[in-house]
PDB file of N, H, CA, C and O in Angstrom:
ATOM      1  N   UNK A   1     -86.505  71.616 -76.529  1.00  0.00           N
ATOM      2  CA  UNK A   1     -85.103  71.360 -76.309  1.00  0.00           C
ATOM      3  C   UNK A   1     -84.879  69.997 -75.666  1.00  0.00           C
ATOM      4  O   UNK A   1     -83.758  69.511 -75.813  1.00  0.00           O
ATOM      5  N   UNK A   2     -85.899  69.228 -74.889  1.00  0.00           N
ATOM      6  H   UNK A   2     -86.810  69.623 -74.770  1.00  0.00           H
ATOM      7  CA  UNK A   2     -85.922  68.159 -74.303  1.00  0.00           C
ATOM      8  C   UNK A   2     -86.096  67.007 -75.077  1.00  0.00           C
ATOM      9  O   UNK A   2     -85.518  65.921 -75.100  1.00  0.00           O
ATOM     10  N   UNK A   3     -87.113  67.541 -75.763  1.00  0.00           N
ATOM     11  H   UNK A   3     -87.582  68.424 -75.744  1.00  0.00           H
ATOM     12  CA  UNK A   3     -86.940  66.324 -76.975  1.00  0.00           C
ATOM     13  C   UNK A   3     -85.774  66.093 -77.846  1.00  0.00           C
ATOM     14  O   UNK A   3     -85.283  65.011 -78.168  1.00  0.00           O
ATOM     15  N   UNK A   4     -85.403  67.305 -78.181  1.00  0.00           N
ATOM     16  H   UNK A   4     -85.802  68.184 -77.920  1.00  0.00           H
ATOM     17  CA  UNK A   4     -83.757  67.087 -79.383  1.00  0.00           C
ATOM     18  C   UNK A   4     -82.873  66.213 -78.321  1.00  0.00           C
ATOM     19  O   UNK A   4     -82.170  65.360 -78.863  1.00  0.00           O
ATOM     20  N   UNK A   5     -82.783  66.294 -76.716  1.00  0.00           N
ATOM     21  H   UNK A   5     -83.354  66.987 -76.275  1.00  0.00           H
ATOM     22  CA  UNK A   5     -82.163  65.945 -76.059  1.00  0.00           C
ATOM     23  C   UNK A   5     -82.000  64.125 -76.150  1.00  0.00           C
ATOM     24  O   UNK A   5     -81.235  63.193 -76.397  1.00  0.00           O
ATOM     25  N   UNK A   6     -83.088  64.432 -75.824  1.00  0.00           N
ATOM     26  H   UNK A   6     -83.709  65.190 -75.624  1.00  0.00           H
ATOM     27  CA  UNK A   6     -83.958  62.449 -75.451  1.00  0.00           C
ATOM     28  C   UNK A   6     -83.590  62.168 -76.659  1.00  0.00           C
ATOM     29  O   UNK A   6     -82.799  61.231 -76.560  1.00  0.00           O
ATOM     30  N   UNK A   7     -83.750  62.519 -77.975  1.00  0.00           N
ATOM     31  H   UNK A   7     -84.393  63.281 -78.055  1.00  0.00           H
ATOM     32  CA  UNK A   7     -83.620  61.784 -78.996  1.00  0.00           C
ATOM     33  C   UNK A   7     -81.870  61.722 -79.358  1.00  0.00           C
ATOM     34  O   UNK A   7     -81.314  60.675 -79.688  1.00  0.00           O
ATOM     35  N   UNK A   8     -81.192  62.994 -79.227  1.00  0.00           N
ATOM     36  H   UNK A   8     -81.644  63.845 -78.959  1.00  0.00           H
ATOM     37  CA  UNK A   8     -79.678  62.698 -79.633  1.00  0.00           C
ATOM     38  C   UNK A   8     -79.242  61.506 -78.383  1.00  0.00           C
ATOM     39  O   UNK A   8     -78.525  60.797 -79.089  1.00  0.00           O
ATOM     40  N   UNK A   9     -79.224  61.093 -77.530  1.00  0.00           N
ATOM     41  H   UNK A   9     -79.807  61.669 -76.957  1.00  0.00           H
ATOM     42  CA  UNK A   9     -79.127  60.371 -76.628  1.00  0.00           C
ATOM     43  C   UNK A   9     -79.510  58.926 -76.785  1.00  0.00           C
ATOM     44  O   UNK A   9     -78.794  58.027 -76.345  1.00  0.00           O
ATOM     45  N   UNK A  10     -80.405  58.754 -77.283  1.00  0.00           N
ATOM     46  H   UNK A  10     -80.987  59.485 -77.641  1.00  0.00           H
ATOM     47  CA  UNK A  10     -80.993  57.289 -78.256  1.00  0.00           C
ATOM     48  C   UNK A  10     -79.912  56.996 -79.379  1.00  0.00           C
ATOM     49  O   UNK A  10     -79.201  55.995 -79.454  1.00  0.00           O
ATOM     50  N   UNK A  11     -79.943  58.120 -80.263  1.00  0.00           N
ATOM     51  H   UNK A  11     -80.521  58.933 -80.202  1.00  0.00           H
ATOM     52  CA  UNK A  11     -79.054  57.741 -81.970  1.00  0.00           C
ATOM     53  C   UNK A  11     -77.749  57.505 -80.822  1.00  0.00           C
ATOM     54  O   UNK A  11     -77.138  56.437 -80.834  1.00  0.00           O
ATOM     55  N   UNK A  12     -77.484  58.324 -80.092  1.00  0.00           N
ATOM     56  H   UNK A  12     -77.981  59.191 -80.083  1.00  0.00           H
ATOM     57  CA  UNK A  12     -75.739  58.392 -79.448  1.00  0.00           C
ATOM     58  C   UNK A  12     -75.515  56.977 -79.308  1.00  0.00           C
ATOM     59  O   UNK A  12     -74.765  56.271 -79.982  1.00  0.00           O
ATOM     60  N   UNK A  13     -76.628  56.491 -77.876  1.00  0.00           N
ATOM     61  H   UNK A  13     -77.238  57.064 -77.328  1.00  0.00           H
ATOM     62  CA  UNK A  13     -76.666  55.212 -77.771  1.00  0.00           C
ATOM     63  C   UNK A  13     -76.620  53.767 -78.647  1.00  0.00           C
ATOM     64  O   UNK A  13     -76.047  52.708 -78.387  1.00  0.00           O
ATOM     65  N   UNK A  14     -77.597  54.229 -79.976  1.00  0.00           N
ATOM     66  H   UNK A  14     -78.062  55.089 -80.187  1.00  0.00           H
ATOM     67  CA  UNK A  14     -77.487  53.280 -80.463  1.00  0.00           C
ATOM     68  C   UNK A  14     -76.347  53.054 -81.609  1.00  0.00           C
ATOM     69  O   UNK A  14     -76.248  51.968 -82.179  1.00  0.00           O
ATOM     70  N   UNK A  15     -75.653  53.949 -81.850  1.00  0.00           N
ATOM     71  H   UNK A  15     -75.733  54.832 -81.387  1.00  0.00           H
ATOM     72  CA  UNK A  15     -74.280  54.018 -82.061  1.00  0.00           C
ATOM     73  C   UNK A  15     -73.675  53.507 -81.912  1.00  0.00           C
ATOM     74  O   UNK A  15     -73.218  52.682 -82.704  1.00  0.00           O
ATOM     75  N   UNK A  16     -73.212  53.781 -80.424  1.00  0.00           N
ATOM     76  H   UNK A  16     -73.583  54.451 -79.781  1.00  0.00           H
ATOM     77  CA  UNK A  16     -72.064  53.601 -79.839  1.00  0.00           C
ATOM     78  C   UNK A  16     -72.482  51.664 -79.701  1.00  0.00           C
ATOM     79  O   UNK A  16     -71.527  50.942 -79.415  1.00  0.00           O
ATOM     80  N   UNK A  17     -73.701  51.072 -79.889  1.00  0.00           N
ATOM     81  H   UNK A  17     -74.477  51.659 -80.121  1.00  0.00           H
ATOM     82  CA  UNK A  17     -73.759  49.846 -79.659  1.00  0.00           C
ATOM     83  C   UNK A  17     -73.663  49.325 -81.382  1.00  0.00           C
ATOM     84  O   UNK A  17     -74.073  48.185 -81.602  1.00  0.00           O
ATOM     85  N   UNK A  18     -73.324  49.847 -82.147  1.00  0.00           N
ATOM     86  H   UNK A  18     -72.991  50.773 -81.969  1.00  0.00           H
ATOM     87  CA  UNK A  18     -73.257  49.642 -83.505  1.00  0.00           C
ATOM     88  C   UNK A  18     -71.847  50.034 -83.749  1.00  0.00           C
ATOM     89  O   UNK A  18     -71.649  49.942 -84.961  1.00  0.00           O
ATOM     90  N   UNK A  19     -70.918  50.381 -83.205  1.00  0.00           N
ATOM     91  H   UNK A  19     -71.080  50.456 -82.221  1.00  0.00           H
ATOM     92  CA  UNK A  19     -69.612  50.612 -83.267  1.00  0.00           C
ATOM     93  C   UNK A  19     -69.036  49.502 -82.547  1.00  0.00           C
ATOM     94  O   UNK A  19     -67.995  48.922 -82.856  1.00  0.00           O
ATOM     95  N   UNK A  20     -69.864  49.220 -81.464  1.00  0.00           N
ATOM     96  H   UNK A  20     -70.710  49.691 -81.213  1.00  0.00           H
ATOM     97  CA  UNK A  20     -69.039  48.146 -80.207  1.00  0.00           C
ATOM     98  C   UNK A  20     -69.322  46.683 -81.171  1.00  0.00           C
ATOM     99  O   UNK A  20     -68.500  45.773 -81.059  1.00  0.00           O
ATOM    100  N   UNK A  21     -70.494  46.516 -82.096  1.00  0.00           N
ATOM    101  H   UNK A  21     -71.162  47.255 -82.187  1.00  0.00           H
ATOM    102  CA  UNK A  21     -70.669  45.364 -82.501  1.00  0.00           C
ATOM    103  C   UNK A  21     -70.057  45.623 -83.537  1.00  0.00           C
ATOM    104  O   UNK A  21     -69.599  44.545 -83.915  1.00  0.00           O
ATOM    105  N   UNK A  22     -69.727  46.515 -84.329  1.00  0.00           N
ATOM    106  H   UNK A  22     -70.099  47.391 -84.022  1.00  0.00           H
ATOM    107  CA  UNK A  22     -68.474  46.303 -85.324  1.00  0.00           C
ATOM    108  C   UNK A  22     -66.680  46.354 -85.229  1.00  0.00           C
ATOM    109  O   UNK A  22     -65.751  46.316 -86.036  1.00  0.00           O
ATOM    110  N   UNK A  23     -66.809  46.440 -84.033  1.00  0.00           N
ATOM    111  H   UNK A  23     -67.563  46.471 -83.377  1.00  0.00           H
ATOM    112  CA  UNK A  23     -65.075  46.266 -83.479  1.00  0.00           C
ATOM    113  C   UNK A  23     -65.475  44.374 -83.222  1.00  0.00           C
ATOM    114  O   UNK A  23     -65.082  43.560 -84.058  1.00  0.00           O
ATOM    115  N   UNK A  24     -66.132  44.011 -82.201  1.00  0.00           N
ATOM    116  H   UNK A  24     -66.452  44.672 -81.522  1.00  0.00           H
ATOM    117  CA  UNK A  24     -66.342  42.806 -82.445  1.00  0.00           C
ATOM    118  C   UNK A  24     -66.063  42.039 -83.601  1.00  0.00           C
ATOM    119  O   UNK A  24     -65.030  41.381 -83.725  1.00  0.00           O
ATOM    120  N   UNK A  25     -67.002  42.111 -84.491  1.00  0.00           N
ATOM    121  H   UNK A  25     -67.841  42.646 -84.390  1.00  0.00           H
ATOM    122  CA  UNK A  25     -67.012  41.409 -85.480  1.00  0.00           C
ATOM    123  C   UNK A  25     -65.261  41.373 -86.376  1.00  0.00           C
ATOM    124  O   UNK A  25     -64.604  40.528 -86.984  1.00  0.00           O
ATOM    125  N   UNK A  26     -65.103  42.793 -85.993  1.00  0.00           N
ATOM    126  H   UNK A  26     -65.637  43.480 -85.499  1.00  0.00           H
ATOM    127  CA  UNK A  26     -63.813  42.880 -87.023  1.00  0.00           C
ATOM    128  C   UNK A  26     -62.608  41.680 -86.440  1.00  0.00           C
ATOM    129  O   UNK A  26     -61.853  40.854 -86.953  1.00  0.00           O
ATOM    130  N   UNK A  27     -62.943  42.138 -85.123  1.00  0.00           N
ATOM    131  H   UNK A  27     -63.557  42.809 -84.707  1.00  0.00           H
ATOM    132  CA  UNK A  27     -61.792  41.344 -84.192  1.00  0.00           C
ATOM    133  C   UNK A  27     -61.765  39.597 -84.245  1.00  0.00           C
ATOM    134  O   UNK A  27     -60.805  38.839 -84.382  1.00  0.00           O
ATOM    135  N   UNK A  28     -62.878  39.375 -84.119  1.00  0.00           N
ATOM    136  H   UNK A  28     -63.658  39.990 -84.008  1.00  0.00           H
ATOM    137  CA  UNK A  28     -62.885  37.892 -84.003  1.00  0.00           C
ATOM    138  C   UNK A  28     -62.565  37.367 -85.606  1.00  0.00           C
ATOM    139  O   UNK A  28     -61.971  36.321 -85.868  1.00  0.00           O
ATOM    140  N   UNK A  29     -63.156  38.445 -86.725  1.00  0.00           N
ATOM    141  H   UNK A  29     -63.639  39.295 -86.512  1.00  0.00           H
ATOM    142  CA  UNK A  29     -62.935  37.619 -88.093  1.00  0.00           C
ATOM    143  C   UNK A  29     -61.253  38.043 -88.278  1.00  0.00           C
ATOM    144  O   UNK A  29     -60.823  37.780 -89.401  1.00  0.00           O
ATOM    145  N   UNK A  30     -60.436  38.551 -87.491  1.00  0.00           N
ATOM    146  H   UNK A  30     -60.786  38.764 -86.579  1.00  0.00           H
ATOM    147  CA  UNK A  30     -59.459  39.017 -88.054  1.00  0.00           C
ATOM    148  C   UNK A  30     -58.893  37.724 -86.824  1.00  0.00           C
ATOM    149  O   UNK A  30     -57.709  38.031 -86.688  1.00  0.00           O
ATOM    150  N   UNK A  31     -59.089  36.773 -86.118  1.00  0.00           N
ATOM    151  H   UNK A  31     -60.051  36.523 -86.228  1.00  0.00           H
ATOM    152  CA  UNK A  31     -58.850  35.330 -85.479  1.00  0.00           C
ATOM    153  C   UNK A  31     -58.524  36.204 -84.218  1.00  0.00           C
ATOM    154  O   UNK A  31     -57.427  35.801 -83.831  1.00  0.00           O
ATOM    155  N   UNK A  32     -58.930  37.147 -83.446  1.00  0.00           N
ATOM    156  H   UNK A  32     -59.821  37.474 -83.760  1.00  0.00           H
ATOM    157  CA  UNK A  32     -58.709  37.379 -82.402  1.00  0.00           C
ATOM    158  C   UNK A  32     -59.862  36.668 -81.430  1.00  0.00           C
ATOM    159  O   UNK A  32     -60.968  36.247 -81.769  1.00  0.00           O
ATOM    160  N   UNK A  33     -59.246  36.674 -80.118  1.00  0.00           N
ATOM    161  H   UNK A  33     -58.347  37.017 -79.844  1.00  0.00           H
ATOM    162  CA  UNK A  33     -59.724  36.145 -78.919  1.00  0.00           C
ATOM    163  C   UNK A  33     -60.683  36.629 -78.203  1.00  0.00           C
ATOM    164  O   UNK A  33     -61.422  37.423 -78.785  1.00  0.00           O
ATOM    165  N   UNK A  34     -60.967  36.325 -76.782  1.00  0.00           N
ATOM    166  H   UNK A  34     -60.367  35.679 -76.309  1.00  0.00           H
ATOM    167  CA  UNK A  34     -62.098  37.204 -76.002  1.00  0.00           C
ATOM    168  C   UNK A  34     -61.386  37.388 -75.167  1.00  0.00           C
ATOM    169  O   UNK A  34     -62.027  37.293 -74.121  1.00  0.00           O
ATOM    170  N   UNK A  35     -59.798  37.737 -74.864  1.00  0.00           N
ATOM    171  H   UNK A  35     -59.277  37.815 -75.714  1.00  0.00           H
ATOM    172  CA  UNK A  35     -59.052  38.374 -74.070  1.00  0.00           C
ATOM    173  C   UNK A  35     -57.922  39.170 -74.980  1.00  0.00           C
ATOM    174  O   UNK A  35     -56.756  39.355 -74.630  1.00  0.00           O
ATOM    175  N   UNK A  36     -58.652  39.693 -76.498  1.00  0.00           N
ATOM    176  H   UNK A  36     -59.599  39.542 -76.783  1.00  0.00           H
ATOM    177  CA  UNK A  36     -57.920  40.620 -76.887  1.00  0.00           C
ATOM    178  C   UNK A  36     -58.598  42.006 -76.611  1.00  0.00           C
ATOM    179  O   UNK A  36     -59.668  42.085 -76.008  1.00  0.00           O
ATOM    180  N   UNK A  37     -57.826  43.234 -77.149  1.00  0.00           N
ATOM    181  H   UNK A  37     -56.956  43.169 -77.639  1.00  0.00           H
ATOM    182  CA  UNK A  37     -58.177  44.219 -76.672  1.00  0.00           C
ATOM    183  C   UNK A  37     -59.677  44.545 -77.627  1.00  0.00           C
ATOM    184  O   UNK A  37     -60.848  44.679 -77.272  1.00  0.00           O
ATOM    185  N   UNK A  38     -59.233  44.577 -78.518  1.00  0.00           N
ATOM    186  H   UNK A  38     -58.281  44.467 -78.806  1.00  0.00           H
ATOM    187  CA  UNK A  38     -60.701  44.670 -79.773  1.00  0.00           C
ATOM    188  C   UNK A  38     -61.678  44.068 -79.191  1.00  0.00           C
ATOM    189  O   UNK A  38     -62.745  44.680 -79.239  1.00  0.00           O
ATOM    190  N   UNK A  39     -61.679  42.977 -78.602  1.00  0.00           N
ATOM    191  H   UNK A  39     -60.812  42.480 -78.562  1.00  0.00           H
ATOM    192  CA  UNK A  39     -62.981  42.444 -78.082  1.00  0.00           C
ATOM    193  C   UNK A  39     -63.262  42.593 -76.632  1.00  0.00           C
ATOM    194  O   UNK A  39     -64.301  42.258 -76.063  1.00  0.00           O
ATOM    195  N   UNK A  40     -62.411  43.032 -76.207  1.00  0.00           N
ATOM    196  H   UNK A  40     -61.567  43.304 -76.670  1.00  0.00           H
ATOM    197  CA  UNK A  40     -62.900  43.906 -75.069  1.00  0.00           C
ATOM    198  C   UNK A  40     -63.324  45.017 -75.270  1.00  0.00           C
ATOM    199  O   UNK A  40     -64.446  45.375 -74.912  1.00  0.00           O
ATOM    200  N   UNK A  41     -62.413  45.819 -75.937  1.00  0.00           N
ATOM    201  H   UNK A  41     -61.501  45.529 -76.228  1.00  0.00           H
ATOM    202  CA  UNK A  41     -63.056  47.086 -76.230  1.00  0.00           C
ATOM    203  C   UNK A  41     -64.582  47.138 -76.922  1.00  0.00           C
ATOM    204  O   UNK A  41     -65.595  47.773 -76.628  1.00  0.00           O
ATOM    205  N   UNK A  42     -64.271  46.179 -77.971  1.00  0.00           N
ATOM    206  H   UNK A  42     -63.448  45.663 -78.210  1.00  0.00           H
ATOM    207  CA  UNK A  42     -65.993  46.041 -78.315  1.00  0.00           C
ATOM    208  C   UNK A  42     -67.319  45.740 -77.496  1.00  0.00           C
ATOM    209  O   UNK A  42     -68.409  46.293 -77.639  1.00  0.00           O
ATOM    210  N   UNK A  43     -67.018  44.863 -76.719  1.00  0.00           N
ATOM    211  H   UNK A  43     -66.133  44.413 -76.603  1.00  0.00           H
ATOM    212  CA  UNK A  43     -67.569  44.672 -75.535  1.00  0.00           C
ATOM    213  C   UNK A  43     -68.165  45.806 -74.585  1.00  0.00           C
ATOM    214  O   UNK A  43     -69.272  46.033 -74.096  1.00  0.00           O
ATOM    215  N   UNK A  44     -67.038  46.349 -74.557  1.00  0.00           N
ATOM    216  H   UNK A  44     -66.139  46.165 -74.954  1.00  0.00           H
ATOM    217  CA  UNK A  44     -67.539  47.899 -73.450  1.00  0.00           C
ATOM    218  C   UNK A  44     -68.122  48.768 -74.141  1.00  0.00           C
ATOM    219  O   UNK A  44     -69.008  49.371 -73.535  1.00  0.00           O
ATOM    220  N   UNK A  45     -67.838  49.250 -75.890  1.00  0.00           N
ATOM    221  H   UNK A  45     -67.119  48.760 -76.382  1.00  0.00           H
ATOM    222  CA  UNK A  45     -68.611  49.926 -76.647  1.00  0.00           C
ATOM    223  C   UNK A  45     -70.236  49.482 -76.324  1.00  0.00           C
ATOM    224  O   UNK A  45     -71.094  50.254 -75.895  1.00  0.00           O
ATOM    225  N   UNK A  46     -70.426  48.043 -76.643  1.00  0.00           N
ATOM    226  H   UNK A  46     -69.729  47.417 -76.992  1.00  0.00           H
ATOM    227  CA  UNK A  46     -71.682  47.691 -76.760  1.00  0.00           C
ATOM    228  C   UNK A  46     -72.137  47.782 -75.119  1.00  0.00           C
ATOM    229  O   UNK A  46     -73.327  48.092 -75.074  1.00  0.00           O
ATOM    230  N   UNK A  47     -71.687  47.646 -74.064  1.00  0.00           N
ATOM    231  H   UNK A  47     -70.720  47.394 -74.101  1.00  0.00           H
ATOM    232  CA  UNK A  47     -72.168  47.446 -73.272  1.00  0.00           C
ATOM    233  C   UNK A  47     -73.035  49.102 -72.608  1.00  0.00           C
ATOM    234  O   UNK A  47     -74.076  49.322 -71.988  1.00  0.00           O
ATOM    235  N   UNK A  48     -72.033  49.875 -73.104  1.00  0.00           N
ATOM    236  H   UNK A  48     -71.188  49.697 -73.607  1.00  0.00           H
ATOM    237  CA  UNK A  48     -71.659  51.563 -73.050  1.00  0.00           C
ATOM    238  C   UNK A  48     -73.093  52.482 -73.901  1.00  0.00           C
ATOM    239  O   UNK A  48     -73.545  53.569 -73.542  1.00  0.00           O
ATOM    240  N   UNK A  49     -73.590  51.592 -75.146  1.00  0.00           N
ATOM    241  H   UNK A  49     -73.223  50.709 -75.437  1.00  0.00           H
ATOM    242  CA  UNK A  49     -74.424  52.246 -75.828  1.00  0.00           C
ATOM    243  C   UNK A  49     -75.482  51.488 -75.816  1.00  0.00           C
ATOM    244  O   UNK A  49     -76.472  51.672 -76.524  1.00  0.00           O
ATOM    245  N   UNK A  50     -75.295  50.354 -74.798  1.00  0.00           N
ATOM    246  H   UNK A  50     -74.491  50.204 -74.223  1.00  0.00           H
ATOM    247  CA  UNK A  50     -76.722  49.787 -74.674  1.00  0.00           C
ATOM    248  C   UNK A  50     -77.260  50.562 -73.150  1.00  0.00           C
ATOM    249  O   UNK A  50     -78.439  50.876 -72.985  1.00  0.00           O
ATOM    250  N   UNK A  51     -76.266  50.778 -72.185  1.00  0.00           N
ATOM    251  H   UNK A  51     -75.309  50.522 -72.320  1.00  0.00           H
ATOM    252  CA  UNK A  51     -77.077  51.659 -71.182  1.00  0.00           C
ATOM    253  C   UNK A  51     -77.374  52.475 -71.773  1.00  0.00           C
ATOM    254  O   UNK A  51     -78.548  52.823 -71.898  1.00  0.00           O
ATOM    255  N   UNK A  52     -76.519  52.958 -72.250  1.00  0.00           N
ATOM    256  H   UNK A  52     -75.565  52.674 -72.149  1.00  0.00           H
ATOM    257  CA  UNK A  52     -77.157  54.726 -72.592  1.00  0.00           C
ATOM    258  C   UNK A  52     -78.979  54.654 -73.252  1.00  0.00           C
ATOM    259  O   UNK A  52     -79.840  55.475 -72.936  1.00  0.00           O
ATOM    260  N   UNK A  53     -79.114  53.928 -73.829  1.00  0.00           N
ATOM    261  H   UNK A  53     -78.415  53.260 -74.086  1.00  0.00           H
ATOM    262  CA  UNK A  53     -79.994  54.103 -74.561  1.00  0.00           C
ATOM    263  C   UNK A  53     -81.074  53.448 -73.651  1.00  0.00           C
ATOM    264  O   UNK A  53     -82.189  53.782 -74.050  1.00  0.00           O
ATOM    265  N   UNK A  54     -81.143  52.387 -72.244  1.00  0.00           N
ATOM    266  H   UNK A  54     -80.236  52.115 -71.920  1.00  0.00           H
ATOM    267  CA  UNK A  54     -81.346  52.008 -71.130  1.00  0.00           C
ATOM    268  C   UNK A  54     -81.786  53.486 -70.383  1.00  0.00           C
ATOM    269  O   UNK A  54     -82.935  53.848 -70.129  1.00  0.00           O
ATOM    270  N   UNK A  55     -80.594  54.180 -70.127  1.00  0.00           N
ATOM    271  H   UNK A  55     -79.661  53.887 -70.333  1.00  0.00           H
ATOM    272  CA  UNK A  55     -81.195  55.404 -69.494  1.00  0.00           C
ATOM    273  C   UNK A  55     -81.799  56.374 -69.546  1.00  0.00           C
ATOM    274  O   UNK A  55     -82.313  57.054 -68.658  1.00  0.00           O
ATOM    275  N   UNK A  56     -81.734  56.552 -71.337  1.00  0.00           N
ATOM    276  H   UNK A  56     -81.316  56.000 -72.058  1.00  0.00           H
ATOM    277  CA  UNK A  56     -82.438  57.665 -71.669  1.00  0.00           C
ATOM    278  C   UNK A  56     -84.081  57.411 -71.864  1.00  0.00           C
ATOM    279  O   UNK A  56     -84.918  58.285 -71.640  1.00  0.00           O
ATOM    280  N   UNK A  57     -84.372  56.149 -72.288  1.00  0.00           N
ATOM    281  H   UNK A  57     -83.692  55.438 -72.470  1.00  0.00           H
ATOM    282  CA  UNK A  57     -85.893  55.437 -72.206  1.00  0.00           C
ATOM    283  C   UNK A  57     -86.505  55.344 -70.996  1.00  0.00           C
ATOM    284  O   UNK A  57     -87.680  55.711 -70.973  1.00  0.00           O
ATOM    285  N   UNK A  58     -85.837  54.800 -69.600  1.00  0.00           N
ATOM    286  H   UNK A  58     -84.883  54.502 -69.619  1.00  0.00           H
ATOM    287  CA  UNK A  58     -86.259  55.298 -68.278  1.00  0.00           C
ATOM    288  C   UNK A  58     -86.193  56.493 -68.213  1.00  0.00           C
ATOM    289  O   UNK A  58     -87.253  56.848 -67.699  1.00  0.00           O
ATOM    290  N   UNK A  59     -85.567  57.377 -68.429  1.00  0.00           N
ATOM    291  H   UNK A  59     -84.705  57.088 -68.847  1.00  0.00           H
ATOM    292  CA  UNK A  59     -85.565  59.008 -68.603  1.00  0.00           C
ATOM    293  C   UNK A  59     -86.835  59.503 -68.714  1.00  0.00           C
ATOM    294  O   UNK A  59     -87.603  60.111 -67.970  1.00  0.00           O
ATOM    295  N   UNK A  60     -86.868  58.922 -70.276  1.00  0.00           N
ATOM    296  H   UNK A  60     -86.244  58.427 -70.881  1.00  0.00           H
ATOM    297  CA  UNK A  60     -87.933  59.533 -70.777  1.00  0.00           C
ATOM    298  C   UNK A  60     -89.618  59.227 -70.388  1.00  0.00           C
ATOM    299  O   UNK A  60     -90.652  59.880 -70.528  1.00  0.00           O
ATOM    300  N   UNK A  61     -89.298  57.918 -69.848  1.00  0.00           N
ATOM    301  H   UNK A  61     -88.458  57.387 -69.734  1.00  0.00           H
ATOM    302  CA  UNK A  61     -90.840  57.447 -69.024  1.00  0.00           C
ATOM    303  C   UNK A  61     -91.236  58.015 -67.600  1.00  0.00           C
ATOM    304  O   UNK A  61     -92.293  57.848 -66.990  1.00  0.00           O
ATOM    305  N   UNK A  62     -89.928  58.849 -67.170  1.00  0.00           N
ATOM    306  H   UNK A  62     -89.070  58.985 -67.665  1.00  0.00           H
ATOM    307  CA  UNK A  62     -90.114  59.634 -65.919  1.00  0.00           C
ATOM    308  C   UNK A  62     -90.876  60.953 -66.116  1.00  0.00           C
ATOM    309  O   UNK A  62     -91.401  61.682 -65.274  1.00  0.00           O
ATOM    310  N   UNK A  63     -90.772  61.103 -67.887  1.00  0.00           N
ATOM    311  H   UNK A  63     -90.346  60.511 -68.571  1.00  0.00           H
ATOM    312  CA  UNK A  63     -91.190  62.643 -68.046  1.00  0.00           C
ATOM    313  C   UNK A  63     -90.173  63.763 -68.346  1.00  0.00           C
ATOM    314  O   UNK A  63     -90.697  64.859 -68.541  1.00  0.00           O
ATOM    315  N   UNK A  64     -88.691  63.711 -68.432  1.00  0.00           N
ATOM    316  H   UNK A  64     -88.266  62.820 -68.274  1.00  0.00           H
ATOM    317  CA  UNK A  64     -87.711  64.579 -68.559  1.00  0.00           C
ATOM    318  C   UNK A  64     -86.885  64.134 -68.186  1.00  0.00           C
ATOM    319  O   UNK A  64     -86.749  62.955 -67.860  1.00  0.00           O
ATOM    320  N   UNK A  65     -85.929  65.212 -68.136  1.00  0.00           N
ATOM    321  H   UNK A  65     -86.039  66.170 -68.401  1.00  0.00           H
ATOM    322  CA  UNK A  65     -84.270  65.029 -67.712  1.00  0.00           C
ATOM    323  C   UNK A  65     -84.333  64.742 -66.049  1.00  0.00           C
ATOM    324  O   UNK A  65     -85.355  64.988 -65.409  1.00  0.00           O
ATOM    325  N   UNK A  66     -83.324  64.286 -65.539  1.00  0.00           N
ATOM    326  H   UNK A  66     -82.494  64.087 -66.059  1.00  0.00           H
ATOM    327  CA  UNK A  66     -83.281  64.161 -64.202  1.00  0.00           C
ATOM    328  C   UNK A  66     -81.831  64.684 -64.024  1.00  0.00           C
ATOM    329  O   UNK A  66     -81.332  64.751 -62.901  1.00  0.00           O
TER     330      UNK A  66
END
């Protein structure tokens, strides 16, 4: 059960950093700024699914869930 865990937690992560880099991209080719919302929001997507996937790899080098 720990493993299905550790691993949905990786795909989640790397997702959510593959969603944040495609709001990006959309935003800036659509001539938006780095004080629009799209690229903020993209920003926090990516920033959001790069911890995650940060925590679950220290996680997992601890040996389990904490």
């Amino acid at each position: 059960m720990n493993d299905a865990y550790a691993v949905s937690q990786r795909v989640l992560g790397g997702l959510l950093c593959l969603v944040g880099v495609a709001v990006l991209v959309a935003t800036l080719s659509a001539g938006g700024g780095p004080l629009t919302l799209g690229f903020i929001v993209g920003v926090l997507f990516t920033a959001l699914g790069a911890a995650r996937v940060w925590i679950a790899v220290r996680a997992g080098d601890r040996g389990g869930r904490r």
